[in-house]
C-alpha positions as CSV (number, residue, x, y, z in Angstrom):
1,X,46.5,40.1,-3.1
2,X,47.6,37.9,-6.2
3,X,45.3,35.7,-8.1
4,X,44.8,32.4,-6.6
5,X,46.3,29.5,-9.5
6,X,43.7,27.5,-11.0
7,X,45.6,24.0,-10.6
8,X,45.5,20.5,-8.5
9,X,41.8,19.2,-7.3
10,X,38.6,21.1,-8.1
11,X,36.2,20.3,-5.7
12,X,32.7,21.1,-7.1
13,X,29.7,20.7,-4.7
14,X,26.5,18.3,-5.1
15,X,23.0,19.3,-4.3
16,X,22.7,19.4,-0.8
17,X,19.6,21.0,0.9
18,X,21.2,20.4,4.8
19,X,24.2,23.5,5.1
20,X,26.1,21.9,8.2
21,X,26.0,18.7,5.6
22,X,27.1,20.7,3.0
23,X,30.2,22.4,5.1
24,X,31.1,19.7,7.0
25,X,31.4,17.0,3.7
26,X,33.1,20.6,2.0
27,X,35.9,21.1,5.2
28,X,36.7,17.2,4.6
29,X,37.5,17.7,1.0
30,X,39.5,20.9,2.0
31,X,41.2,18.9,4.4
32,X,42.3,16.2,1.5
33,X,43.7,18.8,-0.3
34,X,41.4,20.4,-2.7
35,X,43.1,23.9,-4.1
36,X,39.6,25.3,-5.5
37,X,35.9,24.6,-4.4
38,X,33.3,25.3,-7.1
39,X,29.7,26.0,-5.7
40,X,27.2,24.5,-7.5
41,X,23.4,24.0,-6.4
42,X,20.9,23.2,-8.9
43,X,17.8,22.6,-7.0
44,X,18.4,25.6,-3.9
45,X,15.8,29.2,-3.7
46,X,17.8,32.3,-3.5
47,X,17.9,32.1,0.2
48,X,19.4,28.9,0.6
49,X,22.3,29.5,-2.5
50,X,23.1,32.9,-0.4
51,X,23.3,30.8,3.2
52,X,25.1,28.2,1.9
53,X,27.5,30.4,-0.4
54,X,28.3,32.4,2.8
55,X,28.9,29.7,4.8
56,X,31.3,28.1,2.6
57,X,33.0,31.4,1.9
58,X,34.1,31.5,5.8
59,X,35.1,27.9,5.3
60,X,37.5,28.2,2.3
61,X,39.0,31.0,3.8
62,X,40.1,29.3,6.7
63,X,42.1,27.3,4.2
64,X,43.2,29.7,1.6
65,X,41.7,28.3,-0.8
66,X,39.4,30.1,-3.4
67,X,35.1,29.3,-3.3
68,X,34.0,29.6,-7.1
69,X,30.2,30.3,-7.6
70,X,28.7,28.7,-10.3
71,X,26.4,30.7,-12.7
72,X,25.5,33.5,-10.3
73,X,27.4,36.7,-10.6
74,X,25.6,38.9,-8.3
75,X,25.9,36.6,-5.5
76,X,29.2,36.1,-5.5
77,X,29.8,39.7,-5.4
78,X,27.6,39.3,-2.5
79,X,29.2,36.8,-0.1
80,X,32.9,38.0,-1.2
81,X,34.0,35.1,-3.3
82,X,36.8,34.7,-5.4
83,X,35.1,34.3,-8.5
84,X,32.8,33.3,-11.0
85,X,32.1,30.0,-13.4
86,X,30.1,30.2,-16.4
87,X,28.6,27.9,-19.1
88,X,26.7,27.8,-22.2
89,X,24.4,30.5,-22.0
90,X,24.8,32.3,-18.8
91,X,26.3,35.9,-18.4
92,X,29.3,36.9,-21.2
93,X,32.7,36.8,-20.0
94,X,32.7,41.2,-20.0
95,X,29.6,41.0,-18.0
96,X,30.8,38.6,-15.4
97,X,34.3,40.9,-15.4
98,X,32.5,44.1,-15.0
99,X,30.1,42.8,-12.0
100,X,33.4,40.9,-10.2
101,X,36.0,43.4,-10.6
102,X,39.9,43.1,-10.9
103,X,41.6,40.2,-9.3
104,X,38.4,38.0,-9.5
105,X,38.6,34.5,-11.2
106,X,36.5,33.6,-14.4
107,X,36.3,30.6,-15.3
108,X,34.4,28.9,-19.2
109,X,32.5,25.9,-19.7
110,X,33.8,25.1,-23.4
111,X,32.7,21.7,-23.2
112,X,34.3,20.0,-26.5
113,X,34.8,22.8,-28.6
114,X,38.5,24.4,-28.5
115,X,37.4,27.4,-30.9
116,X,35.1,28.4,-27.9
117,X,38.1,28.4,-25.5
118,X,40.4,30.1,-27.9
119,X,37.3,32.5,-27.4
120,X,36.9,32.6,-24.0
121,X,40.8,33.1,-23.4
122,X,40.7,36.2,-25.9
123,X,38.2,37.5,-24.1
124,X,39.7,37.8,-21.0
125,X,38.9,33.9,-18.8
126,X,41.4,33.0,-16.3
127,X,40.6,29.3,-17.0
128,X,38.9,27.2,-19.7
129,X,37.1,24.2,-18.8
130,X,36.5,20.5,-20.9
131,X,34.4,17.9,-20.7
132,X,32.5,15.5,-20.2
133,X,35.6,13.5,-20.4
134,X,34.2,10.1,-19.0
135,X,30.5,9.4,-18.3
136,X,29.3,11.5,-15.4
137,X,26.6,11.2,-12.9
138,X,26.1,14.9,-11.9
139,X,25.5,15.5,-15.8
140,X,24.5,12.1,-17.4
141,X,23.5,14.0,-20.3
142,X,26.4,16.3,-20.7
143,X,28.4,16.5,-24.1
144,X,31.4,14.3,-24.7
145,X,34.7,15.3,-25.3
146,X,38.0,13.5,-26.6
147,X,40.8,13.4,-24.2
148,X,43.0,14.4,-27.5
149,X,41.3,17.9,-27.0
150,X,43.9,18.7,-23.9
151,X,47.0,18.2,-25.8
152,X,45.4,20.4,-28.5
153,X,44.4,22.6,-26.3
154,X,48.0,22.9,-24.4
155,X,49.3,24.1,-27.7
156,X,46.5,26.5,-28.3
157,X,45.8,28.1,-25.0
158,X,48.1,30.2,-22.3
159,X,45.2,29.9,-19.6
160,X,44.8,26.8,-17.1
161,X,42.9,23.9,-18.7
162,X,40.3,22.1,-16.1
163,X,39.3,18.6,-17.1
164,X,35.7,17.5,-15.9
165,X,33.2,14.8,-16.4
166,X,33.3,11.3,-14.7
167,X,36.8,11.4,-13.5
168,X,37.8,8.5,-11.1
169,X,41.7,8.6,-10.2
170,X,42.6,6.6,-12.9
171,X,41.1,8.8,-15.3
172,X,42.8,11.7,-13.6
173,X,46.7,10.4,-14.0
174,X,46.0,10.0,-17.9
175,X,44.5,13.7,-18.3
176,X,47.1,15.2,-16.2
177,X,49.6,14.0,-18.7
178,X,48.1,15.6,-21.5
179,X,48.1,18.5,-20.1
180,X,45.2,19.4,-17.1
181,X,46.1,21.6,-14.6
182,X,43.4,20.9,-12.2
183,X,41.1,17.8,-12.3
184,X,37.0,19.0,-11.5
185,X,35.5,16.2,-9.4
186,X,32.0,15.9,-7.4
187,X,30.3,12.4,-7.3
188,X,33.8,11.1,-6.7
189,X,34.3,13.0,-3.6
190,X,31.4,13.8,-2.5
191,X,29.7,10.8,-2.4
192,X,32.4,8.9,-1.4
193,X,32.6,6.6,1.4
194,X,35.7,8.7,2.9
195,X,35.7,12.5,1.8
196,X,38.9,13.2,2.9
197,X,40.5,10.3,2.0
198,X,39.5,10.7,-1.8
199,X,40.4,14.0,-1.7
200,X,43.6,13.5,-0.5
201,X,44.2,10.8,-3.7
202,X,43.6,13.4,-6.1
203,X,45.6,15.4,-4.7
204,X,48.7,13.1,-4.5
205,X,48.5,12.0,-8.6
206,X,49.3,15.9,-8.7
207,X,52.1,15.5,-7.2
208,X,53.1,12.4,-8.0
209,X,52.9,12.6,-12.0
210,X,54.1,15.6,-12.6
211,X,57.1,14.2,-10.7
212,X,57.3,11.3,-13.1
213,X,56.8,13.6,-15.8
214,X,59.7,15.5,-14.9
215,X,61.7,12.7,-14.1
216,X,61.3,11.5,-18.2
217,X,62.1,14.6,-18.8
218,X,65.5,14.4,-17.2
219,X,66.5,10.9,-18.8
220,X,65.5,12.2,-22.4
221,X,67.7,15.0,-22.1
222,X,70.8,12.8,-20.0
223,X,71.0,10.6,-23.6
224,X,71.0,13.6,-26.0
């Protein structure tokens, strides 16, 4: 089976205690057109993270698409998923390899710092991760980055960039230009007033710049 592509909307779940809550505001995202779903549960005991990662496992199957588990290793060996996400100070790259196995994804917080994801990508990530882009209410407090750090980073890097951190559509049609290949989102979808809807307007400014993108493309070369 090939590695899944880390691109288009990253779903990343809030802290929800209720699991039919959790899968049923998860499917609707899914639905809208999310390619990868990031779990993520702060607040959860062991046996909650390993219900809910097992129910959500099922769920992203059913869709092909790949269930990230964020900052625990061992239990995503456990329920099967596709891979792993790590930030500042959890397990090292190797580690999270070793545990996983081949075909697995790993993806690297690097917040603001490109030298960090120049790092990660030597050291074997399938993705690097920036941000906080824009002010974000899952991580109020999270470090700041410049959206001049994607362009940067398109030059430096061979590894699918992930943009995170506050990102309302209209953020997101700026950052794809300079270069994200998938746009991380949770408040924004989650706690939205129509899941699927929202989900489903990330997903079109995929399509839809890249599109104009290309089409500039074309004209610039039709006058040279």
């Amino acid at each position: 089976m090939m590695q899944p592509r880390v691109e288009g909307l990253y779903a990343i779940t809030p802290d929800v205690a209720d699991t039919a809550d959790l899968v049923t505001m998860t499917q609707q995202v899914l639905v809208g057109g999310a390619r990868l779903v990031q779990y993520r549960n702060k607040t959860a005991d062991v046996a909650l993270r390993l219900k809910q990662a097992h129910a959500l496992v099922n769920l992203c199957r059913k869709f092909n698409v790949p269930l990230i588990i964020n900052d625990h290793p061992d239990l995503a060996v456990e329920v099967g998923a596709e891979g792993v996400h790590v930030g500042q100070g959890d397990a090292s790259i190797t580690e999270v390899r070793r545990r996983l196995g081949p075909g697995k994804i790993v993806g690297v917080s690097c917040y603001n710092r490109l030298e960090s994801a120049i790092k990660a990508e030597q050291q074997g990530a399938d993705y690097v991760a920036f941000g906080a882009f824009f002010i974000s209410v899952t991580k109020p407090g999270a470090k700041t980055a410049s959206i001049d750090l994607l362009s940067l980073a398109k030059q430096k890097l061979h590894v699918p960039l992930v943009a995170i951190g506050g990102i309302t559509p209209c953020h997101a049609i700026e950052l794809i230009c300079l270069g994200a290949d998938a746009i991380a989102a949770s408040n924004a979808l989650f706690r939205a007033r129509n899941i699927q809807s929202a989900a489903k307007h990330y997903s079109r400014l995929f399509k839809q710049t890249r599109h104009s993108i290309h089409h500039t493309y074309e004209l610039s070369h039709d006058f040279t």
